[in-house]
Structure formats: structure tokens, C-alpha cells
mmCIF file of the C-alpha atoms, coordinates in Angstrom:
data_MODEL
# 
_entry.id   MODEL 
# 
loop_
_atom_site.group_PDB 
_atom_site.id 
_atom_site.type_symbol 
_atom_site.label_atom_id 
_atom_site.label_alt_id 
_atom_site.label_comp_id 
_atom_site.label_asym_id 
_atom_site.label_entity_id 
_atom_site.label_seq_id 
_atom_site.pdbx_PDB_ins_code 
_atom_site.Cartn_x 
_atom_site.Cartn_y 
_atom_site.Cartn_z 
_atom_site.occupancy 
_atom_site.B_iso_or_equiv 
_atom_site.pdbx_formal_charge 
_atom_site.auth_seq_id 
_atom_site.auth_comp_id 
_atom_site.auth_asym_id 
_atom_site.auth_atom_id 
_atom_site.pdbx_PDB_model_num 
ATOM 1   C CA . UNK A 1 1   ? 0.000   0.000  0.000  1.00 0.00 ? 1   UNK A CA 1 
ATOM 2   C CA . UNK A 1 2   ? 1.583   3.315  -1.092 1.00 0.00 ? 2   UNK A CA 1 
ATOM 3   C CA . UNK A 1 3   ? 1.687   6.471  0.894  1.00 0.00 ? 3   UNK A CA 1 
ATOM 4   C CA . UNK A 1 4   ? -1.584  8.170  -0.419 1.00 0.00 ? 4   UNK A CA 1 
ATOM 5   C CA . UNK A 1 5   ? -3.725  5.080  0.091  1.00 0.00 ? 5   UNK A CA 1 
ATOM 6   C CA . UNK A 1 6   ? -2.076  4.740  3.874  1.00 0.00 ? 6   UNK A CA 1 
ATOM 7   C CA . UNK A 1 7   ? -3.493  8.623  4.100  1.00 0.00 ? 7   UNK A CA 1 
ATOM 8   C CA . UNK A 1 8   ? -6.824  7.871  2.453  1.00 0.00 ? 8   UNK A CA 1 
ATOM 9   C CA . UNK A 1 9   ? -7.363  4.745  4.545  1.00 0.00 ? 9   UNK A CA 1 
ATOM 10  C CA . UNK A 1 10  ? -6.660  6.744  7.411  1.00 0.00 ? 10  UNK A CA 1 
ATOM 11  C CA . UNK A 1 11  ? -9.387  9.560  6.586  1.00 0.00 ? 11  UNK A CA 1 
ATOM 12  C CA . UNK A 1 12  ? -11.901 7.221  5.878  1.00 0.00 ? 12  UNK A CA 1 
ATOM 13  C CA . UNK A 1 13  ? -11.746 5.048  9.675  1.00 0.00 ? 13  UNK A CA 1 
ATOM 14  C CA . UNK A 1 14  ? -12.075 8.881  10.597 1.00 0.00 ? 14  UNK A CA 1 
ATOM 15  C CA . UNK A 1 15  ? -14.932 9.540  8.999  1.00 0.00 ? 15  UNK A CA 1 
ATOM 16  C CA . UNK A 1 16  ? -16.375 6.584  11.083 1.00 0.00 ? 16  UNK A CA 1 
ATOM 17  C CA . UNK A 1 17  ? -15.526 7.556  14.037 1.00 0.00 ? 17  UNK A CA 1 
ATOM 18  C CA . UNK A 1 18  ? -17.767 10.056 15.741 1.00 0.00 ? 18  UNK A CA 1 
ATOM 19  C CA . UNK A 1 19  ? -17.748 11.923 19.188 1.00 0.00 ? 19  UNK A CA 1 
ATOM 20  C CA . UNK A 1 20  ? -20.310 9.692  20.961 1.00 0.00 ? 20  UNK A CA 1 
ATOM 21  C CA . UNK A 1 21  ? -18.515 6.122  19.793 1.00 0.00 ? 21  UNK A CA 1 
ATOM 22  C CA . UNK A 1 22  ? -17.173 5.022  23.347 1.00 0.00 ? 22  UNK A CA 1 
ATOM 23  C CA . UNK A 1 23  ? -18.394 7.400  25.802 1.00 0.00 ? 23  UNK A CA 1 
ATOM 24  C CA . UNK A 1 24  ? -20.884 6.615  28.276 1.00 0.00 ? 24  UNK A CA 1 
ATOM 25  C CA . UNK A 1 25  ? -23.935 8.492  28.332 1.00 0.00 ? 25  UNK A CA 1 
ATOM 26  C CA . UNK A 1 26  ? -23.786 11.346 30.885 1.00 0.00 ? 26  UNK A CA 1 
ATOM 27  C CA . UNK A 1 27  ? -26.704 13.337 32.507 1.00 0.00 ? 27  UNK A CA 1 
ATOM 28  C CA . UNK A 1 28  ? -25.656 16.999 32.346 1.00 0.00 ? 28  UNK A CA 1 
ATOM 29  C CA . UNK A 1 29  ? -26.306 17.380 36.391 1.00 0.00 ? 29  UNK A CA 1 
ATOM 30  C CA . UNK A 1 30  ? -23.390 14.746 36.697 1.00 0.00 ? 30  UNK A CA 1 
ATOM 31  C CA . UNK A 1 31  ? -20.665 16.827 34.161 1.00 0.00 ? 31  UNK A CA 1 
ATOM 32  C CA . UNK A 1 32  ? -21.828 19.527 36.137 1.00 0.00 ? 32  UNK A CA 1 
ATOM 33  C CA . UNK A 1 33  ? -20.951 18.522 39.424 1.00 0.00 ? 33  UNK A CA 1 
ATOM 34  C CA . UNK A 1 34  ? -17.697 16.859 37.484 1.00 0.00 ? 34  UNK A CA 1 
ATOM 35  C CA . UNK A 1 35  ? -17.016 20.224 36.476 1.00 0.00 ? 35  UNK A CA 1 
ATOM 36  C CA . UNK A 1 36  ? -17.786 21.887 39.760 1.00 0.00 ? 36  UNK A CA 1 
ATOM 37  C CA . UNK A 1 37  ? -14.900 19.435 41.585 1.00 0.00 ? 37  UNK A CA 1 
ATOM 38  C CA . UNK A 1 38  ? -12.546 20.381 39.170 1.00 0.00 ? 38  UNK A CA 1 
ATOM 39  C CA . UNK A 1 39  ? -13.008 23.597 39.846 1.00 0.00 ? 39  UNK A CA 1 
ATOM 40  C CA . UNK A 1 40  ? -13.125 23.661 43.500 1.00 0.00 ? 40  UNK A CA 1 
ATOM 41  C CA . UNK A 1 41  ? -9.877  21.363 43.267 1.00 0.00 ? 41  UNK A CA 1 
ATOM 42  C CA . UNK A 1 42  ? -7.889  24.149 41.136 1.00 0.00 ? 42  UNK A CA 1 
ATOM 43  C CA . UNK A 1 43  ? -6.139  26.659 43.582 1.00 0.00 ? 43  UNK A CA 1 
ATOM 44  C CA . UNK A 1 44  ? -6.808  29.683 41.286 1.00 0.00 ? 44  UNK A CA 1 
ATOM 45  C CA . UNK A 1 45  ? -10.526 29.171 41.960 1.00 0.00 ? 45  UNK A CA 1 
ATOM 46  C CA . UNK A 1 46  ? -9.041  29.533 45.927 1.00 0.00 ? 46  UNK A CA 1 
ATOM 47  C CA . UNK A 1 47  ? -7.368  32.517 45.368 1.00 0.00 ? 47  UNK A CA 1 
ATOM 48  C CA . UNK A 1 48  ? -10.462 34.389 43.962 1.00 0.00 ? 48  UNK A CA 1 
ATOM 49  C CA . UNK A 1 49  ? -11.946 34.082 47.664 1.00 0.00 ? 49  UNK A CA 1 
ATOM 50  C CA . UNK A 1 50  ? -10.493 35.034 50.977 1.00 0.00 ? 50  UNK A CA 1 
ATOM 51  C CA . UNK A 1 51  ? -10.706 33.507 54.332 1.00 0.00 ? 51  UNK A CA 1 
ATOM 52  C CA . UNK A 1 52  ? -13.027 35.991 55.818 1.00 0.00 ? 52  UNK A CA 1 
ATOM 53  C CA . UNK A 1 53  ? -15.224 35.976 52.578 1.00 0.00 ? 53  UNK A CA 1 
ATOM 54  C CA . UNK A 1 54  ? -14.716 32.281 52.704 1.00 0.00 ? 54  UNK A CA 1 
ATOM 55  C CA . UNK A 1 55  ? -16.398 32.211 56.553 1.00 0.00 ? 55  UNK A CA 1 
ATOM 56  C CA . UNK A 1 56  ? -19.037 35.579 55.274 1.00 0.00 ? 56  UNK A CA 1 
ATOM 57  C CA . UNK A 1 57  ? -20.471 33.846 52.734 1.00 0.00 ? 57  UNK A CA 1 
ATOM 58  C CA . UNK A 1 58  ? -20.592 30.019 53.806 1.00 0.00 ? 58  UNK A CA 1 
ATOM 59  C CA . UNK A 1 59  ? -22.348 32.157 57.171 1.00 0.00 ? 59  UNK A CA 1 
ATOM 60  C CA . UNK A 1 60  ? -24.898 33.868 55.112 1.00 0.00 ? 60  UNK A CA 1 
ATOM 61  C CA . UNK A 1 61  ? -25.477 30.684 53.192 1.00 0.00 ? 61  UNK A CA 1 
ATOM 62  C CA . UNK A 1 62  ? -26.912 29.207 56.358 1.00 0.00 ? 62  UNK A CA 1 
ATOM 63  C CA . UNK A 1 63  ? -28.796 31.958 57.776 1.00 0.00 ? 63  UNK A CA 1 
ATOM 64  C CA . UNK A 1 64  ? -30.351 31.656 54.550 1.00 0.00 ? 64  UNK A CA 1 
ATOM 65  C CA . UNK A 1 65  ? -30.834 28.091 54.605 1.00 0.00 ? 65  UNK A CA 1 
ATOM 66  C CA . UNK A 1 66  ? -34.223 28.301 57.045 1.00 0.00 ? 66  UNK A CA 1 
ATOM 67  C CA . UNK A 1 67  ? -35.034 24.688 56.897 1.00 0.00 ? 67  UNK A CA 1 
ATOM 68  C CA . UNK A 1 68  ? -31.611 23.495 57.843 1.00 0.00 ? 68  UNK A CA 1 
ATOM 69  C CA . UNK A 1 69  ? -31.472 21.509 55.053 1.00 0.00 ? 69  UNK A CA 1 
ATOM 70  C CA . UNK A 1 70  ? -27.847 22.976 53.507 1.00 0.00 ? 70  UNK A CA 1 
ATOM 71  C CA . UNK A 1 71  ? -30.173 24.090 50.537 1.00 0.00 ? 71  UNK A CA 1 
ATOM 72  C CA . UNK A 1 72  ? -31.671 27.801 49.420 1.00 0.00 ? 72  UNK A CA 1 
ATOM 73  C CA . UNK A 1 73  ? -34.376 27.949 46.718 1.00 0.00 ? 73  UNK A CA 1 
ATOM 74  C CA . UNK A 1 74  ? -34.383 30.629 44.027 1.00 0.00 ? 74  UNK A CA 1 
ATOM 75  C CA . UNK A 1 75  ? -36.093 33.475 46.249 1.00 0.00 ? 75  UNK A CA 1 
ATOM 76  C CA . UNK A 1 76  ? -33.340 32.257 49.463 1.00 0.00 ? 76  UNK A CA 1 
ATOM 77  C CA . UNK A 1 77  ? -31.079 32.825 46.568 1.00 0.00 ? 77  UNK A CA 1 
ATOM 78  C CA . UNK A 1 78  ? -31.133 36.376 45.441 1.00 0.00 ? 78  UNK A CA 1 
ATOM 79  C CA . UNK A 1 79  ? -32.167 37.634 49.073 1.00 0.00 ? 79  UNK A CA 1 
ATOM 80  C CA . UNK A 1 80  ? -28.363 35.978 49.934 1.00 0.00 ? 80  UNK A CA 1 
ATOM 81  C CA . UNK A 1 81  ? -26.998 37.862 47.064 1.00 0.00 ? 81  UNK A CA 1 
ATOM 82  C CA . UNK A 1 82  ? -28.289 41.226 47.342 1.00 0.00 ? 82  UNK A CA 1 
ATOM 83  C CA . UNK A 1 83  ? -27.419 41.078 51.088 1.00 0.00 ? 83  UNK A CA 1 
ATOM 84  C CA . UNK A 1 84  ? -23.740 40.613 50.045 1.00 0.00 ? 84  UNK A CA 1 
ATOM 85  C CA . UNK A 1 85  ? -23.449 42.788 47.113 1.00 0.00 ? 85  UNK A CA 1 
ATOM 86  C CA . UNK A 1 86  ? -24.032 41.057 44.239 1.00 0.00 ? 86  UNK A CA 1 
ATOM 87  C CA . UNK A 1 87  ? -27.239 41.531 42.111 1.00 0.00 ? 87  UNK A CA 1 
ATOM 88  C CA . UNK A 1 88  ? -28.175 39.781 38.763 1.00 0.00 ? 88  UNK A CA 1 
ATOM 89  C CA . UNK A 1 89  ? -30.597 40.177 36.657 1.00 0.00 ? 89  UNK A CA 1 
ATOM 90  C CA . UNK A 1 90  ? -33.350 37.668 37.569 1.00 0.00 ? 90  UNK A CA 1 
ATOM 91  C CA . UNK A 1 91  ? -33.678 36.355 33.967 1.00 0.00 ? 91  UNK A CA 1 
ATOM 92  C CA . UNK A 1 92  ? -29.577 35.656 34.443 1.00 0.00 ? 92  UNK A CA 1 
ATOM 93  C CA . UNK A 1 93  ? -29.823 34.256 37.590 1.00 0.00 ? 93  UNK A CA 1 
ATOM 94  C CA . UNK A 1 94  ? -32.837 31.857 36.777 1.00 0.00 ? 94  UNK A CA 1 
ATOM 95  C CA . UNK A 1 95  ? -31.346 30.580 34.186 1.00 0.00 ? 95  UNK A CA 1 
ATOM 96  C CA . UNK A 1 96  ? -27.934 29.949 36.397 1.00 0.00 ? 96  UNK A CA 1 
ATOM 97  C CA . UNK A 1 97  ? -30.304 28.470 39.335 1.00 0.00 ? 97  UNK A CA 1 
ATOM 98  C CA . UNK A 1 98  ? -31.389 26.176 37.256 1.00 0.00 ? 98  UNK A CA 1 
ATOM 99  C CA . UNK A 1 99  ? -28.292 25.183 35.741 1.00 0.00 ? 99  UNK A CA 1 
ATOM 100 C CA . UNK A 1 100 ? -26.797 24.735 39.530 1.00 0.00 ? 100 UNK A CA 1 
ATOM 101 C CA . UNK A 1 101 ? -29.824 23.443 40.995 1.00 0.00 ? 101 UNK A CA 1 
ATOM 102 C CA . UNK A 1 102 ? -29.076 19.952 42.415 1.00 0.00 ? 102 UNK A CA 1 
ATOM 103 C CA . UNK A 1 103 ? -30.090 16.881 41.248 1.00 0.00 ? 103 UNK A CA 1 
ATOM 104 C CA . UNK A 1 104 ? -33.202 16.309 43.412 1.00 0.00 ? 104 UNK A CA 1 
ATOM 105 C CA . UNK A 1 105 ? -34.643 19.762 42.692 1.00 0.00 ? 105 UNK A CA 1 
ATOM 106 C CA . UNK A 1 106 ? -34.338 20.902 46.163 1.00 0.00 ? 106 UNK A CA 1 
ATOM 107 C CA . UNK A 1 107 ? -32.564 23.777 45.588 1.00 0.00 ? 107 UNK A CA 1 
ATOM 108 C CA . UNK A 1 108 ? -28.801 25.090 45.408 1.00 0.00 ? 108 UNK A CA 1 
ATOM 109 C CA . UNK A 1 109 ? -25.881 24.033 47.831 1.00 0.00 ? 109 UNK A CA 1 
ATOM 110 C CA . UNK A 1 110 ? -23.233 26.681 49.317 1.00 0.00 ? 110 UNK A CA 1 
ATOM 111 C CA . UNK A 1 111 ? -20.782 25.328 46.571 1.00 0.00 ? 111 UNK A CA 1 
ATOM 112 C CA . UNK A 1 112 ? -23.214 26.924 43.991 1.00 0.00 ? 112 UNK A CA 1 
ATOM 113 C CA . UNK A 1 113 ? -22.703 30.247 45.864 1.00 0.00 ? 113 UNK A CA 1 
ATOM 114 C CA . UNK A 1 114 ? -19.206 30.400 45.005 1.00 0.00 ? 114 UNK A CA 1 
ATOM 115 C CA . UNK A 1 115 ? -19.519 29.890 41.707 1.00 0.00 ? 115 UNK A CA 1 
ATOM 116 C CA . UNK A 1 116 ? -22.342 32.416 41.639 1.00 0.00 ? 116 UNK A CA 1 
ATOM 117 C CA . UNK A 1 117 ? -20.171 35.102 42.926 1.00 0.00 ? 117 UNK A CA 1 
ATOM 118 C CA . UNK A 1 118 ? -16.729 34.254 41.046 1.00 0.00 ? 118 UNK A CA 1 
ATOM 119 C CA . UNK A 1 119 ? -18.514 34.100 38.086 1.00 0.00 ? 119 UNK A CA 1 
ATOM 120 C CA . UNK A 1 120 ? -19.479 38.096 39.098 1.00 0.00 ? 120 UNK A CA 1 
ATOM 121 C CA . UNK A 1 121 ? -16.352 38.735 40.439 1.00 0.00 ? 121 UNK A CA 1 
ATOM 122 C CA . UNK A 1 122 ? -14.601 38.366 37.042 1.00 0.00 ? 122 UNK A CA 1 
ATOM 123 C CA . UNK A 1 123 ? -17.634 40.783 35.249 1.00 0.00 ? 123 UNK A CA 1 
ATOM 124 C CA . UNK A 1 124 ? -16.347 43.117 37.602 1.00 0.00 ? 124 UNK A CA 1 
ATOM 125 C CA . UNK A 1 125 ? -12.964 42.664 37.002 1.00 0.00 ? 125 UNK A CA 1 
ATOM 126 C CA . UNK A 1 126 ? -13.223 43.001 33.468 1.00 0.00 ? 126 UNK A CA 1 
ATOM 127 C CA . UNK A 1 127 ? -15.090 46.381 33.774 1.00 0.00 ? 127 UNK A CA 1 
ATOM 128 C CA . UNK A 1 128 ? -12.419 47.550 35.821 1.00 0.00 ? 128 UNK A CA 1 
ATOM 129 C CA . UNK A 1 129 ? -10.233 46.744 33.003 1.00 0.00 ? 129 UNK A CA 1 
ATOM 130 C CA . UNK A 1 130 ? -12.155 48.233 30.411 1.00 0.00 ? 130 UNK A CA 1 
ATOM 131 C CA . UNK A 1 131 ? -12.621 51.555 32.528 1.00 0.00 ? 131 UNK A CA 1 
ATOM 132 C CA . UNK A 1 132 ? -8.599  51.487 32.936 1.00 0.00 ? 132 UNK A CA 1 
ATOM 133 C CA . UNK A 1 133 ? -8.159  51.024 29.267 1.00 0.00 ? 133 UNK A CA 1 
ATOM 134 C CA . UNK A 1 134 ? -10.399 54.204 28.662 1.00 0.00 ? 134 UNK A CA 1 
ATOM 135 C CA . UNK A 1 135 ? -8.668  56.612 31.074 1.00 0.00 ? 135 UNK A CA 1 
ATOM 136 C CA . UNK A 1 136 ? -5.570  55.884 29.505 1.00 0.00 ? 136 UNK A CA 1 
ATOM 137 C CA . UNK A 1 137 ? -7.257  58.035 26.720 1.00 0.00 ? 137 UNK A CA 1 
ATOM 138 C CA . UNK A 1 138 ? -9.050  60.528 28.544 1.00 0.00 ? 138 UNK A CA 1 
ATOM 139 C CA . UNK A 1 139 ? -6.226  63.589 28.496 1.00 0.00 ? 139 UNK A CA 1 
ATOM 140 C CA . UNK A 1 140 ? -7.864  65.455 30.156 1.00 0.00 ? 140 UNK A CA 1 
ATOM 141 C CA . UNK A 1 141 ? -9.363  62.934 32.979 1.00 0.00 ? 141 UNK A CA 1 
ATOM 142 C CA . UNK A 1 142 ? -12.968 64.017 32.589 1.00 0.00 ? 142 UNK A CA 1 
ATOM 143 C CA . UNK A 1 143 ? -14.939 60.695 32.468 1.00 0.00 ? 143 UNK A CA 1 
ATOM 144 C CA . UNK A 1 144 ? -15.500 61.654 28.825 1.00 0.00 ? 144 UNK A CA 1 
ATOM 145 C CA . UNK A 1 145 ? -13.614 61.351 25.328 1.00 0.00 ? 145 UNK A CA 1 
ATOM 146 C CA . UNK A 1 146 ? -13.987 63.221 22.001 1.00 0.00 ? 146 UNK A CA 1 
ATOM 147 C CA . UNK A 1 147 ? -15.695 61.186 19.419 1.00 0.00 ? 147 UNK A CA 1 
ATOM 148 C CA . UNK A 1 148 ? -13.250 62.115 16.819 1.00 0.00 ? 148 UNK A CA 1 
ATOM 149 C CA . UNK A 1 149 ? -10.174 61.669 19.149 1.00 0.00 ? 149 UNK A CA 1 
ATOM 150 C CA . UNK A 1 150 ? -11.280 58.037 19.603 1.00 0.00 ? 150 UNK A CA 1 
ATOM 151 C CA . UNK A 1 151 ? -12.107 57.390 15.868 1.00 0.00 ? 151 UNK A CA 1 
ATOM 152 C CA . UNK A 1 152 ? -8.545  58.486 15.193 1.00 0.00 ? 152 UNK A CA 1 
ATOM 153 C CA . UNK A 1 153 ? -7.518  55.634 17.942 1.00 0.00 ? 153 UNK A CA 1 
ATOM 154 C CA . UNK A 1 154 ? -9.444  53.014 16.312 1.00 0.00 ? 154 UNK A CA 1 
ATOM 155 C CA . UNK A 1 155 ? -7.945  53.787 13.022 1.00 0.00 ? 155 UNK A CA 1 
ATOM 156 C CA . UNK A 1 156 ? -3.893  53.559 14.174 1.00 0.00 ? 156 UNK A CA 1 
ATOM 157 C CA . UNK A 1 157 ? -3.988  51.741 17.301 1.00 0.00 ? 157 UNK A CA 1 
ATOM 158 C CA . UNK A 1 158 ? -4.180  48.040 18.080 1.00 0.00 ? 158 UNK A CA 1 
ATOM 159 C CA . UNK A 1 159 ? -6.603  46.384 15.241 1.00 0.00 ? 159 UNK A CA 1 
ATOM 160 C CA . UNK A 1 160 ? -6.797  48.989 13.172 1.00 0.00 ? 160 UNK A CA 1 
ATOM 161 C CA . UNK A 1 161 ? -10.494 49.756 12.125 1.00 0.00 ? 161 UNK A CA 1 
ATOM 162 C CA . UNK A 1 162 ? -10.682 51.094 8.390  1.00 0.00 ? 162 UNK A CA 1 
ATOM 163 C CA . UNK A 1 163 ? -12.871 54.603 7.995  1.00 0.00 ? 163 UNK A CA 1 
ATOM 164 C CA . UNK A 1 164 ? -16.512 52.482 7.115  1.00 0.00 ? 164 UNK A CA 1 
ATOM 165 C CA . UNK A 1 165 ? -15.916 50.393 10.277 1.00 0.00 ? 165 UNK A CA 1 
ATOM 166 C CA . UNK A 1 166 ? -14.609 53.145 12.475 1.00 0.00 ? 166 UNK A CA 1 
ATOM 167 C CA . UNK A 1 167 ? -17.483 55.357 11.329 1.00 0.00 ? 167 UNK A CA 1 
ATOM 168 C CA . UNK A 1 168 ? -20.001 52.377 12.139 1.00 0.00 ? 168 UNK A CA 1 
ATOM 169 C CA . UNK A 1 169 ? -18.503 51.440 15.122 1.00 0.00 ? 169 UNK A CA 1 
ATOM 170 C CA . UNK A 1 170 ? -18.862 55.113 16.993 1.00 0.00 ? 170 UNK A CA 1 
ATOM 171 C CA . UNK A 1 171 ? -22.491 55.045 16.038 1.00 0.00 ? 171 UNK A CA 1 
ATOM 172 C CA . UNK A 1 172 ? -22.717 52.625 18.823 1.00 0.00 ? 172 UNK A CA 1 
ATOM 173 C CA . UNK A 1 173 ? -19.832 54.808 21.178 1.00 0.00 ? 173 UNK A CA 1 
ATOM 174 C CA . UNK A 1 174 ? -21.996 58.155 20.259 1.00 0.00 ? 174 UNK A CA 1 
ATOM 175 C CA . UNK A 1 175 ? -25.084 57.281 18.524 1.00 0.00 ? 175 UNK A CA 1 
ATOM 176 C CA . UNK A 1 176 ? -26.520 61.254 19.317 1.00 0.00 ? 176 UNK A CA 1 
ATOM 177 C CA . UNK A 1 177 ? -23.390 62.344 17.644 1.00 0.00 ? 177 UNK A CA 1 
ATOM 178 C CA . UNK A 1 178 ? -22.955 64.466 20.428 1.00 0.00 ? 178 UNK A CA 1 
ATOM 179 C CA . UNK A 1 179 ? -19.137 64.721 19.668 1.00 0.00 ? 179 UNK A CA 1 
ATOM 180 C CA . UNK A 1 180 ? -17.684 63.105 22.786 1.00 0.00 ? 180 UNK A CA 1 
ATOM 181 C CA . UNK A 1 181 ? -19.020 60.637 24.915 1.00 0.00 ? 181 UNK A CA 1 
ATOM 182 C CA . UNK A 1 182 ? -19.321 59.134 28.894 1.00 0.00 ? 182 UNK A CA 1 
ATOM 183 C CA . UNK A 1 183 ? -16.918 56.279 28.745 1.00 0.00 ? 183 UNK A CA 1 
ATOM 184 C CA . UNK A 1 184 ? -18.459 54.424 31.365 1.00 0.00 ? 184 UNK A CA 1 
ATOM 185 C CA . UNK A 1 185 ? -21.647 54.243 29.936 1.00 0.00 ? 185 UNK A CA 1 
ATOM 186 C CA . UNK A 1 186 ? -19.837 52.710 27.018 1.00 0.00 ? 186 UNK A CA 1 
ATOM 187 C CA . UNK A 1 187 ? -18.504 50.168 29.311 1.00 0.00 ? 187 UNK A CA 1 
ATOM 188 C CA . UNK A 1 188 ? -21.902 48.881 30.740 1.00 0.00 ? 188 UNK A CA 1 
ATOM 189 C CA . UNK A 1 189 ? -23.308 48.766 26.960 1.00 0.00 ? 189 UNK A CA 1 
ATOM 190 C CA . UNK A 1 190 ? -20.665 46.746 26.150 1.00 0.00 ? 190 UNK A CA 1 
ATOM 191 C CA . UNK A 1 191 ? -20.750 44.367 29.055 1.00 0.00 ? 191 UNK A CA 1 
ATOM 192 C CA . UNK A 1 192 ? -24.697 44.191 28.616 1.00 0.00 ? 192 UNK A CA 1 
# 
């Protein structure tokens, strides 16, 4: 057999071979918890939480927890939340209740919390980062930057935007064409 039959042969047994052949079926509630040991195992995930919001939040947990039974249902939920500083909108957060919600239906454990509030953690992070990133070009450190200024930066910095995109892309940064804008109204649009 020469080389390009070897090669042919070889793409064919792939074209048999799919994702499913060989692998169990798995109910997504058990990946999830898979997925939730992994990530309790992985010291980054530690870092993200200190010892005394460690102890605030696994105390909160369980004044929240009425019943006793180391479960909070949805309403538990974003009372527990708000009273620590973290608010979602309820659309978000029913769709990550249910998604978290153990496998009897009961509700969510503590370990759910911590996900809950990383995942939040790193929104804020990022818009931290974005607001950074726009100071650097605000001259004149006013909260706001000319429009044309910042077409100019799209157009020679970084991935340079040509004109058509630039111009389309500051009808979103100042769609009143107002002629400079509130940078940290940009950043919420953009993190919507």
C-alpha cells in the first residue's frame, strides 16, 4: 500500500468515528458537578476568595438556609446575594439556578454560591479593566472622550479599524453624535 492510500485509509476510519462512539452516556447534572470538583480542586478558583469571605459567605449561606437543610431555593437565593453585594438580573440568575440546581430539585448548595459570585467577580474585574483602558485616553481625565479623538484611535492603534468600520462602530460609542461621549456608559453597553 503506497503512501496516499495509507493517508486515504486513514481519513476514511475517521470519517467513522464520531464523538459519541465510546463514551458513556452522561446526565448533564453529573458533568456539572464533574465540572464543579474540578473547579473547586484548582487553587486559582481559591485565590479568587479570601478567608473571611470564605467564613461571610458560607455564614450567610446558612442563615439563609431556614429549613436546615444545607439548601436555598431561588427566592433564598437572590435575598443571599443582594445582602452581600451582588445583584443579577433575575432572567440571568434563573437561568444559572437552574443550571446549579441539584439533582433532586431541592434547591442550590453553598458550593453553587461560590460559583455564583466568582462568576461576578470576574464581570467586575473586566469592567475595571475596560474603565482602565479608557482613562488611559481621557487627556484630560474628565470621564468623557472626544468622538473624533477616539475614531482616530481606532484607526492607528491596536486592530486597526478602516474609515466604514470606524465610522459604524462610533455610532454605537456616540449614537446622538454628540461629539464626545461618557466612557463608562460605554462600558456597561458593552458588558450588557
Amino acid at each position: 500500500m503506497n503512501q496516499t492510500q495509507t493517508n486515504l485509509s486513514q481519513v476514511r476510519q475517521k470519517e467513522k468515528v464520531s464523538l459519541n462512539d465510546g463514551l458513556p452516556k452522561i446526565e448533564p447534572r453529573i458533568v456539572i458537578e464533574e465540572l464543579k470538583s474540578h473547579l473547586y480542586s484548582d487553587d486559582n478558583f481559591k485565590k479568587l476568595f479570601s478567608d473571611a469571605e470564605d467564613k461571610k459567605y458560607r455564614e450567610n449561606f446558612q442563615l439563609f438556609d431556614r429549613d436546615g437543610d444545607e439548601r436555598i431555593n431561588f427566592t433564598e437565593l437572590q435575598e443571599l446575594l443582594t445582602s452581600i453585594g451582588y445583584i443579577f438580573e433575575e432572567q440571568e440568575l434563573s437561568e444559572l439556578y437552574k443550571e446549579l440546581e441539584d439533582s433532586e430539585g431541592q434547591g442550590i448548595r453553598s458550593d453553587a454560591l461560590f460559583i455564583l459570585v466568582s462568576k461576578k467577580k470576574r464581570e467586575q474585574d473586566r469592567e475595571e479593566q475596560l474603565i482602565e483602558a479608557f482613562k488611559s485616553v481621557d487627556l484630560e481625565n474628565t470621564g468623557y472622550i472626544q468622538s473624533e479623538y477616539f475614531k482616530e484611535l481606532l484607526m492607528t492603534m491596536g486592530y486597526r479599524f478602516n474609515e466604514d468600520e470606524a465610522d459604524e462602530y462610533m455610532k454605537f460609542i456616540d449614537p446622538k453624535n454628540e461629539g464626545k461621549f461618557l466612557y463608562i456608559d460605554i462600558v456597561k453597553k458593552i458588558l450588557k
